[in-house]
VEXTIFI-871166 format. One line per 2 residues: number of its first residue (from 1); their letters; for each residue y, x, z of N, C-alpha, C, CB. Coordinates in nm, 3 decimals, always signed. Glycine has a CB too. Layout:
! VEXTIFI-871166
NUM = a = Y X Z Y X Z Y X Z Y X Z | ...
This chain:
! VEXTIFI-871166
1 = xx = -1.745 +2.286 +3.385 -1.629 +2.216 +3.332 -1.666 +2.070 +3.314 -1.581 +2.280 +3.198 | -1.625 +2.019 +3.349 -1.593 +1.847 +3.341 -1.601 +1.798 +3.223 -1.455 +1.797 +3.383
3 = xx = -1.612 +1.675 +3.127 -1.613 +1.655 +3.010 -1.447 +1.669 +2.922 -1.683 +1.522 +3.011 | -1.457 +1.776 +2.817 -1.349 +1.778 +2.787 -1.257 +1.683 +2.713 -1.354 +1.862 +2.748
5 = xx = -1.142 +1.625 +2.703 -1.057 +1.539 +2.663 -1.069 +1.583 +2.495 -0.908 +1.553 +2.747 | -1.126 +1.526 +2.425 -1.051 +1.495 +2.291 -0.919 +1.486 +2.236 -1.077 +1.402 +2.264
7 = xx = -0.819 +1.608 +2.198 -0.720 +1.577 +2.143 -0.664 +1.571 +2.008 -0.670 +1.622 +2.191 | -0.785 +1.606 +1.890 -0.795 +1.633 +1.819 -0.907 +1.531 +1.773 -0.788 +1.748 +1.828
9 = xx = -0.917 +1.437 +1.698 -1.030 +1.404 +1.637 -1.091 +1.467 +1.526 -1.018 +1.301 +1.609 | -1.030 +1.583 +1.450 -1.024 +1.632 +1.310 -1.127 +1.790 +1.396 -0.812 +1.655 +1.218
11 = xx = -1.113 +1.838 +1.508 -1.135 +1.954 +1.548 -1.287 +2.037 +1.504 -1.115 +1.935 +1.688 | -1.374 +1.990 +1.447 -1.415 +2.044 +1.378 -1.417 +2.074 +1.249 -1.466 +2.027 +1.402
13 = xx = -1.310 +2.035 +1.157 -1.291 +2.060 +1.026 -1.152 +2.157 +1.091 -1.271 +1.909 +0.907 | -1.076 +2.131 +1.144 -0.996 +2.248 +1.164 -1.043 +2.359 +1.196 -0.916 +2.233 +1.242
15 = xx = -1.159 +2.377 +1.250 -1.176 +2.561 +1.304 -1.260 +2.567 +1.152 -1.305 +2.620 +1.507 | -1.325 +2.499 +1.107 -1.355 +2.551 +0.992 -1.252 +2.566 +0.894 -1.449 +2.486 +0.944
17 = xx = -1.179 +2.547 +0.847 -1.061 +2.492 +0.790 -0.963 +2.670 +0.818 -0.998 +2.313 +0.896 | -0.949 +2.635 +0.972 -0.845 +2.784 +0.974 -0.973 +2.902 +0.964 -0.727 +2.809 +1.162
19 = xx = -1.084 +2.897 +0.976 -1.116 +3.060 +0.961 -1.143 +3.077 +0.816 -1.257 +3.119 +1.052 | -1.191 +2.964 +0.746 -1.193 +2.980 +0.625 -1.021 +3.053 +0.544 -1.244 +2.829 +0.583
21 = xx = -0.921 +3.029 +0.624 -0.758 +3.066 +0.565 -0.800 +3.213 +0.625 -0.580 +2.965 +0.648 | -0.854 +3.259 +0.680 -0.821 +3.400 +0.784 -0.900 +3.513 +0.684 -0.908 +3.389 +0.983
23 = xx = -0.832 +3.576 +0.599 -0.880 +3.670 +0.514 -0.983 +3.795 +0.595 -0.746 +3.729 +0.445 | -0.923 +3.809 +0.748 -1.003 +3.968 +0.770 -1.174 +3.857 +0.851 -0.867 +4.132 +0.949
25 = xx = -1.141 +3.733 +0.901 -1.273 +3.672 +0.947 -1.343 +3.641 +0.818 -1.255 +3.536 +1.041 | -1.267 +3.561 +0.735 -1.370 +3.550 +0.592 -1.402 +3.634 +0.500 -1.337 +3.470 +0.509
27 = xx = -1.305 +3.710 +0.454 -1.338 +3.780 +0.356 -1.395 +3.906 +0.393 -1.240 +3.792 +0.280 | -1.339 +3.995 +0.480 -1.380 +4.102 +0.494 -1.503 +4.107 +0.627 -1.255 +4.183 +0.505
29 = xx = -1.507 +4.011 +0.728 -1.608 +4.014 +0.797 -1.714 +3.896 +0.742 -1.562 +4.004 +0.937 | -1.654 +3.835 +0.627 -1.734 +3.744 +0.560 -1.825 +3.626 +0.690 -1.847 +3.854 +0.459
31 = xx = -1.743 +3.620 +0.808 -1.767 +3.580 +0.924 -1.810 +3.404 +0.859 -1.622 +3.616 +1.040 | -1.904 +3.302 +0.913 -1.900 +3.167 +0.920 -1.889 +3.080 +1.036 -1.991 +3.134 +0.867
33 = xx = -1.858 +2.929 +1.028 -1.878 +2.902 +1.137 -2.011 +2.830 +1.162 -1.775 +2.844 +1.173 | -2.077 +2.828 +1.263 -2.207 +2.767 +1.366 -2.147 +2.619 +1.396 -2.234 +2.871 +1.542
35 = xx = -2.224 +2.636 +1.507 -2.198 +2.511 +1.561 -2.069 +2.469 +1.676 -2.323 +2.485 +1.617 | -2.067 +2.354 +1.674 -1.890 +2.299 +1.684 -1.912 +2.217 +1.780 -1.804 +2.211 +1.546
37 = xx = -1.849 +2.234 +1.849 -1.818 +2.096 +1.988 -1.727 +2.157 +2.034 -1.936 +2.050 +2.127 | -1.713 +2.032 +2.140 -1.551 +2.016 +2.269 -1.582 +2.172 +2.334 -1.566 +1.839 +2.450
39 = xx = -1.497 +2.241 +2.357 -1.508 +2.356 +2.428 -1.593 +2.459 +2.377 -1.545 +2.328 +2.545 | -1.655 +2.449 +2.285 -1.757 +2.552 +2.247 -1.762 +2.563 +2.055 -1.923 +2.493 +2.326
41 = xx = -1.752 +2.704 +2.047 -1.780 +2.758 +1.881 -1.845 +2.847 +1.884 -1.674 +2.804 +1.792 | -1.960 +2.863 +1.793 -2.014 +2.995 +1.748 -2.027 +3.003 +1.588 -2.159 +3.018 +1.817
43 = xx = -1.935 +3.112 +1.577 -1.919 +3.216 +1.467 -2.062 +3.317 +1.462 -1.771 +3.312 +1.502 | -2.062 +3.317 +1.321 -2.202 +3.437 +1.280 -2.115 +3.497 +1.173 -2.389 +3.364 +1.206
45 = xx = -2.192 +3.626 +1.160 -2.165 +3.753 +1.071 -2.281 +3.819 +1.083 -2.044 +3.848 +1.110 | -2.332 +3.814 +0.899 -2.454 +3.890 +0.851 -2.424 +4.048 +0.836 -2.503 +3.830 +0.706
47 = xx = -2.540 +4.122 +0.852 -2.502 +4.284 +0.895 -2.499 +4.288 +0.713 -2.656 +4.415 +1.015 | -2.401 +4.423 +0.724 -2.356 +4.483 +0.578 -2.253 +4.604 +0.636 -2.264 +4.349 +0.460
49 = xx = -2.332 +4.671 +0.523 -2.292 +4.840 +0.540 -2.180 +4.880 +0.609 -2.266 +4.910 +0.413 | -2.076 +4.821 +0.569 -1.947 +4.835 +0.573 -1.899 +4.790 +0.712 -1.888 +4.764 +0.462
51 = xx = -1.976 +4.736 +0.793 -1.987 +4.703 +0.885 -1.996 +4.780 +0.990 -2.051 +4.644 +0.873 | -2.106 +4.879 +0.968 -2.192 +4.968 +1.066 -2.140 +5.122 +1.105 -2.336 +4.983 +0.996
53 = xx = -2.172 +5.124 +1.180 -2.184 +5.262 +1.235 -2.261 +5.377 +1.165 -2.242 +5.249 +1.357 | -2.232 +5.508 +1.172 -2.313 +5.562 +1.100 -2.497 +5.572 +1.136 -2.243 +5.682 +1.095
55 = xx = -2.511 +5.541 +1.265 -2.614 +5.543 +1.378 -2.640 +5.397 +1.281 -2.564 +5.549 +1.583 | -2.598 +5.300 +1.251 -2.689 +5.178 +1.208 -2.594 +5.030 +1.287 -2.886 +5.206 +1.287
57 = xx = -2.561 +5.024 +1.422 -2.540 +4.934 +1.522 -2.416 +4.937 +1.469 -2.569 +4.961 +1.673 | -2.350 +4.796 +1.446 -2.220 +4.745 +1.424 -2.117 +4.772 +1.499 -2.220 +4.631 +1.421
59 = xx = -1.972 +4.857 +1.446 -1.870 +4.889 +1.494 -1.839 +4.771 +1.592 -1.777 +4.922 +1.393 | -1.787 +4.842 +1.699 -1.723 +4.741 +1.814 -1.591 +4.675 +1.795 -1.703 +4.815 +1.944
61 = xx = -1.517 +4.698 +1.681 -1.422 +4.626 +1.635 -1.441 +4.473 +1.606 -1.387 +4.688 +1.533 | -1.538 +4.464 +1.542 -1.607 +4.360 +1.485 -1.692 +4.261 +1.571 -1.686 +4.417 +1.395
63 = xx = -1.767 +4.324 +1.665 -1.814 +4.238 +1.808 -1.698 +4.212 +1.829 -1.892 +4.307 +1.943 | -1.585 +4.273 +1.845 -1.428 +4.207 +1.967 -1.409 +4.081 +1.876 -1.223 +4.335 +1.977
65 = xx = -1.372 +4.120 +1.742 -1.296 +4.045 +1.643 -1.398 +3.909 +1.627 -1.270 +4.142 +1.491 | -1.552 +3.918 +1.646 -1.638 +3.773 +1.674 -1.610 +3.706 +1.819 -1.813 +3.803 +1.668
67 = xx = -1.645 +3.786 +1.896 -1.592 +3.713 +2.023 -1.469 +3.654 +2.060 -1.601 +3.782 +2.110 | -1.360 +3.730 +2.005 -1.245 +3.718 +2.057 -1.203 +3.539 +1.932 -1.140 +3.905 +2.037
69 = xx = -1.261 +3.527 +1.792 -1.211 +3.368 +1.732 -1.315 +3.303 +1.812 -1.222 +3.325 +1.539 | -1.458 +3.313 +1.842 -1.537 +3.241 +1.884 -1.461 +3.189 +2.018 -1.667 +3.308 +1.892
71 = xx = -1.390 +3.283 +2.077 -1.339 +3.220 +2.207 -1.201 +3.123 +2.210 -1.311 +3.340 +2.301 | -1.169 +3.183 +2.085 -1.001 +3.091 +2.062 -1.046 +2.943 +1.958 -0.845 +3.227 +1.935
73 = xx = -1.118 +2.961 +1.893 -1.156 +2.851 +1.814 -1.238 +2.739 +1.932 -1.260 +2.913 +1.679 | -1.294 +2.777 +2.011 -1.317 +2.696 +2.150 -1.182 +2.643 +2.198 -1.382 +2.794 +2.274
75 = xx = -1.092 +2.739 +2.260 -1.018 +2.668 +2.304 -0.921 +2.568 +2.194 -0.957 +2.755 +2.385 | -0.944 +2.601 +2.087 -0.874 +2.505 +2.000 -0.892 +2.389 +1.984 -0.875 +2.527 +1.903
77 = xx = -1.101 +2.368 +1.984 -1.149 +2.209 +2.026 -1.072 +2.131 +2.100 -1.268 +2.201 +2.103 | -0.978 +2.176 +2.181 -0.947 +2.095 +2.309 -0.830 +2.048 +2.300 -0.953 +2.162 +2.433
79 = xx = -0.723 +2.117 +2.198 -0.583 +2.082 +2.183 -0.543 +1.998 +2.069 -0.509 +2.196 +2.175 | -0.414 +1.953 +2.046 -0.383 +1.857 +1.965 -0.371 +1.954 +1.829 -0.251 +1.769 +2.016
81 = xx = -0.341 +1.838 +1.753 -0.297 +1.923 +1.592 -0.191 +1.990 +1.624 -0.252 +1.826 +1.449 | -0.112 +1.949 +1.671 +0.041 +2.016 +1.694 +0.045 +2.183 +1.744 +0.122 +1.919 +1.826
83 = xx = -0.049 +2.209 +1.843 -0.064 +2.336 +1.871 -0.188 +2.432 +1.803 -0.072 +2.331 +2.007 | -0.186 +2.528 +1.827 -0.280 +2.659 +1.790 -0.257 +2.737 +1.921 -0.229 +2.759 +1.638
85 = xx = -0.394 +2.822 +1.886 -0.421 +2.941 +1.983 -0.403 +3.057 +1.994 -0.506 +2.958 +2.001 | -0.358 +3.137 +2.083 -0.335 +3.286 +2.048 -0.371 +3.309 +2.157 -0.203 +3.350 +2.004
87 = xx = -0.456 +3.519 +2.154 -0.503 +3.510 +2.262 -0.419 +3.593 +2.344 -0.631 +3.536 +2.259 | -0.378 +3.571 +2.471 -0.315 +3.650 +2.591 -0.351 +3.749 +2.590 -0.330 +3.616 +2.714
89 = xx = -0.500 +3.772 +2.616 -0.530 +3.911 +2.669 -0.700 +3.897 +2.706 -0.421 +3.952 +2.821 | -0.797 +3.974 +2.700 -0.931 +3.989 +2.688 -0.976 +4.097 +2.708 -0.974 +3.957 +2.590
91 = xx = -1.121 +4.098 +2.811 -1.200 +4.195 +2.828 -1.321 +4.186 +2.743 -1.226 +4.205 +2.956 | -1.340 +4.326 +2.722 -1.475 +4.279 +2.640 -1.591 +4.408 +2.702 -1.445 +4.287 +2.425
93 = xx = -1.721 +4.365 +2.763 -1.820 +4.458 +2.808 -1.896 +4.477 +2.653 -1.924 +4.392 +2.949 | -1.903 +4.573 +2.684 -2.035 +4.603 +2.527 -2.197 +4.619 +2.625 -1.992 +4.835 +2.401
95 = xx = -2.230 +4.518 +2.629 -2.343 +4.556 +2.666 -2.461 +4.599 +2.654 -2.356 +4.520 +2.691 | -2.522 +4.630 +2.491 -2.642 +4.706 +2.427 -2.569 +4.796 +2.298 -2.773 +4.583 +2.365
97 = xx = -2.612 +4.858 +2.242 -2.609 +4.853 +2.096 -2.591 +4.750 +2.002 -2.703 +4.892 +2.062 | -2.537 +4.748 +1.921 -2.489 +4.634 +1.813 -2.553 +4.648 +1.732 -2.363 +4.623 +1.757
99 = xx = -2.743 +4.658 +1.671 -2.847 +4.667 +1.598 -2.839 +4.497 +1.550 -2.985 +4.730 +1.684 | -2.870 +4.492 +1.483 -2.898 +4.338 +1.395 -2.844 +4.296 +1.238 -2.823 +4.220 +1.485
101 = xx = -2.951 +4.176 +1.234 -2.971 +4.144 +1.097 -2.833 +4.093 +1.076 -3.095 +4.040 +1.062 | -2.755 +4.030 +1.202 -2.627 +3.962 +1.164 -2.651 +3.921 +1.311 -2.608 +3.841 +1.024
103 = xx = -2.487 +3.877 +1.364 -2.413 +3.851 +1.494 -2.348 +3.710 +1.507 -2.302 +3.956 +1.511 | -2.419 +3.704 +1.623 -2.396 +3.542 +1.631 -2.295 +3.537 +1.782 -2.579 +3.437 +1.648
105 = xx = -2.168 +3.487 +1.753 -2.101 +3.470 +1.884 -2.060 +3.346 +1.908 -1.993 +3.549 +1.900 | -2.088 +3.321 +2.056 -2.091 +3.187 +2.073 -1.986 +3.189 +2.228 -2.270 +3.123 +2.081
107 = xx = -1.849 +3.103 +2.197 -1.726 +3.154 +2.252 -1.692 +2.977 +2.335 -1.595 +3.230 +2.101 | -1.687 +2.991 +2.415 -1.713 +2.865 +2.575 -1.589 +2.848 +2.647 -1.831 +2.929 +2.722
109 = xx = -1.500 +2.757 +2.662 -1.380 +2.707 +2.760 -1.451 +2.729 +2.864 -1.317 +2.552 +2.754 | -1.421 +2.792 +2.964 -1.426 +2.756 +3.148 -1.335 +2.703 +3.177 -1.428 +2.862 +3.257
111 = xx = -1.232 +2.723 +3.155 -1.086 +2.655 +3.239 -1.049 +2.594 +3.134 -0.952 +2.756 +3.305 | -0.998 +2.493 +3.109 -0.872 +2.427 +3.015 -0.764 +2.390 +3.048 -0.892 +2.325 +2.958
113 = xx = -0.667 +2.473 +3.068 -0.491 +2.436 +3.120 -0.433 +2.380 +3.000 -0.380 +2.585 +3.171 | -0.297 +2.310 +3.037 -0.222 +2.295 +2.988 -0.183 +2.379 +2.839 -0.164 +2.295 +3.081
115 = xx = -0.086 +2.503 +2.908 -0.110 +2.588 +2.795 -0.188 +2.745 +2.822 +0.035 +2.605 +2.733 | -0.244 +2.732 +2.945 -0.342 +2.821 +2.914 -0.460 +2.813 +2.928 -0.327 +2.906 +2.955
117 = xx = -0.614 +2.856 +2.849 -0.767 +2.857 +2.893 -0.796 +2.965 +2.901 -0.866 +2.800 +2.819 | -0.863 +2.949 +2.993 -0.949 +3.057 +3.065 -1.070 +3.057 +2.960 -1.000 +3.014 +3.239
119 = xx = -1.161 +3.174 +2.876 -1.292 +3.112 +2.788 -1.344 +3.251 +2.801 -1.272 +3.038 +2.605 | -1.474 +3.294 +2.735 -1.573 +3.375 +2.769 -1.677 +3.362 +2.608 -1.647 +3.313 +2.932
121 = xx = -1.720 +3.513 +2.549 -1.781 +3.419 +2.476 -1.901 +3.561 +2.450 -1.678 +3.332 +2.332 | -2.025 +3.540 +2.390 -2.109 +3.622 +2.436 -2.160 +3.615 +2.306 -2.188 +3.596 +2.561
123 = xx = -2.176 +3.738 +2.254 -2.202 +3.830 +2.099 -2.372 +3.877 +2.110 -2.077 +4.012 +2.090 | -2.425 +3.810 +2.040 -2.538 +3.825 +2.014 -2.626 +3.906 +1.910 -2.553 +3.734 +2.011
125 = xx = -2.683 +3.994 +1.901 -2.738 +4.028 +1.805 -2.888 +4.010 +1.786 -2.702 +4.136 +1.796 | -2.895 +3.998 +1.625 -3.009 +3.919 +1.583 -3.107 +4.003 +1.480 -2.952 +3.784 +1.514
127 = xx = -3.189 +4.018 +1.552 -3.311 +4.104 +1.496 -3.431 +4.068 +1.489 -3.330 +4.208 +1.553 | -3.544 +3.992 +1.341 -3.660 +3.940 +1.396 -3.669 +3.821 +1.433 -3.694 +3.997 +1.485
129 = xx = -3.519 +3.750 +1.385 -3.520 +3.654 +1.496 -3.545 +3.631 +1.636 -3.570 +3.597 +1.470 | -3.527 +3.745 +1.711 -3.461 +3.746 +1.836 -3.331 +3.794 +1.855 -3.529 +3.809 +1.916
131 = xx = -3.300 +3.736 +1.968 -3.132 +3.745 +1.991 -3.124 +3.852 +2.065 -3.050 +3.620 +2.069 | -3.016 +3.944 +2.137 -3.005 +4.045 +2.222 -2.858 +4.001 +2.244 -3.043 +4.198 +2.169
133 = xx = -2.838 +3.985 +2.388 -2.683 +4.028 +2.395 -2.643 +4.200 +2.381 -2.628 +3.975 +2.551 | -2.511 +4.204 +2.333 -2.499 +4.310 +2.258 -2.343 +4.327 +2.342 -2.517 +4.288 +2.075
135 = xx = -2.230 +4.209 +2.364 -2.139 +4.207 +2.409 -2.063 +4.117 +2.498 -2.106 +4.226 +2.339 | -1.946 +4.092 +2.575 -1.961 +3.999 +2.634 -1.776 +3.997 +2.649 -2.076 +4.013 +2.760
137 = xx = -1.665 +3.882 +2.663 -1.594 +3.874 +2.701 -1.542 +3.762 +2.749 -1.559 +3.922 +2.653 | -1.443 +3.852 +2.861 -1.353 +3.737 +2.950 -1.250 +3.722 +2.880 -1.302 +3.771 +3.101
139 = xx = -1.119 +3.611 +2.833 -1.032 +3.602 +2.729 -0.939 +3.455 +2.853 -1.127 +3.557 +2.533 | -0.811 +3.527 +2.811 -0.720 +3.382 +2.849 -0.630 +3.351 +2.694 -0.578 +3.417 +3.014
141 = xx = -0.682 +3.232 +2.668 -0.617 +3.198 +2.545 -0.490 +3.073 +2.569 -0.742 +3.145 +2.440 | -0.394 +3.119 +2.492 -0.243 +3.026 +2.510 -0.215 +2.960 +2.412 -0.113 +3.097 +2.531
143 = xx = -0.186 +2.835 +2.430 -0.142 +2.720 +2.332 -0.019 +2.738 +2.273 -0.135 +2.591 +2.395 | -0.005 +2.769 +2.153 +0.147 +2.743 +2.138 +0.185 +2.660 +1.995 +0.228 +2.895 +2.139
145 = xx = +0.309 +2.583 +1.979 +0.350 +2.502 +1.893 +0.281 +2.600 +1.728 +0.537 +2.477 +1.925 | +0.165 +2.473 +1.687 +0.149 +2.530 +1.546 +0.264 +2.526 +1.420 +0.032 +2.460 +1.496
147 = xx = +0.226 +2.581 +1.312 +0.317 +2.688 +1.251 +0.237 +2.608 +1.102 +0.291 +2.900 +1.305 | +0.347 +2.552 +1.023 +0.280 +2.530 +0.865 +0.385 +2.658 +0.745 +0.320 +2.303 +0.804
């Protein structure tokens, strides 16, 4: 991807800003945000019981539900205040077990349209301080007129 256009100068206090409003990312996945740039967010979530599987490895609800803001809060870097993101539609591969101390997803623009992006964002799990991919998705996210 090409260098992305700035339409937002505020865009990193906004993705912090809206997940901090998002009761099931903050409160109940007690989810934070990482690090912030044009086209790119990564969201983390520390492991807790309530979380897990009975086996130990984190319900796959919760990988979707990291990947899937990590990928829309990306494409949000890119748009004006005026709009927000919602997502079209998303694949998600599970690719290991979901074992870890806490999940780090880190969610990437490939395409940036008009009103639609193409983004991808890849769920990490963290054990030992090593990472494992754990999950992986393709996502088309759509711009539409934000909402106060």
């Amino acid at each position: 991807m090409s260098e992305p256009k700035i339409r937002n100068p505020d865009y990193v206090a906004r993705v912090g800003q809206s997940l901090a409003s998002q009761a099931f990312m903050h409160q109940v996945l007690c989810a934070t945000v990482g690090r912030v740039a044009p086209g790119e967010v990564e969201i983390i979530a520390e492991a807790r019981h309530e979380l897990l599987q009975p086996g130990g490895q984190v319900h796959g609800s919760v990988l979707a539900a990291l990947a899937d803001s990590a990928a829309g809060y990306a494409a949000q870097t890119l748009v004006g205040p005026e709009l927000d993101i919602v997502t079209a539609e998303f694949k998600l591969n599970f690719m290991a077990p979901g074992f870890g101390e806490r999940w780090i997803a880190r969610g990437k623009v490939l395409r940036a349209g008009r009103t639609l992006s193409v983004c991808s964002a890849d769920v990490f799990g963290v054990q030992g301080g090593e990472e494992k991919l754990v999950a992986h998705m393709l996502t088309t996210m759509m711009a539409v007129p934000a909402h106060d």
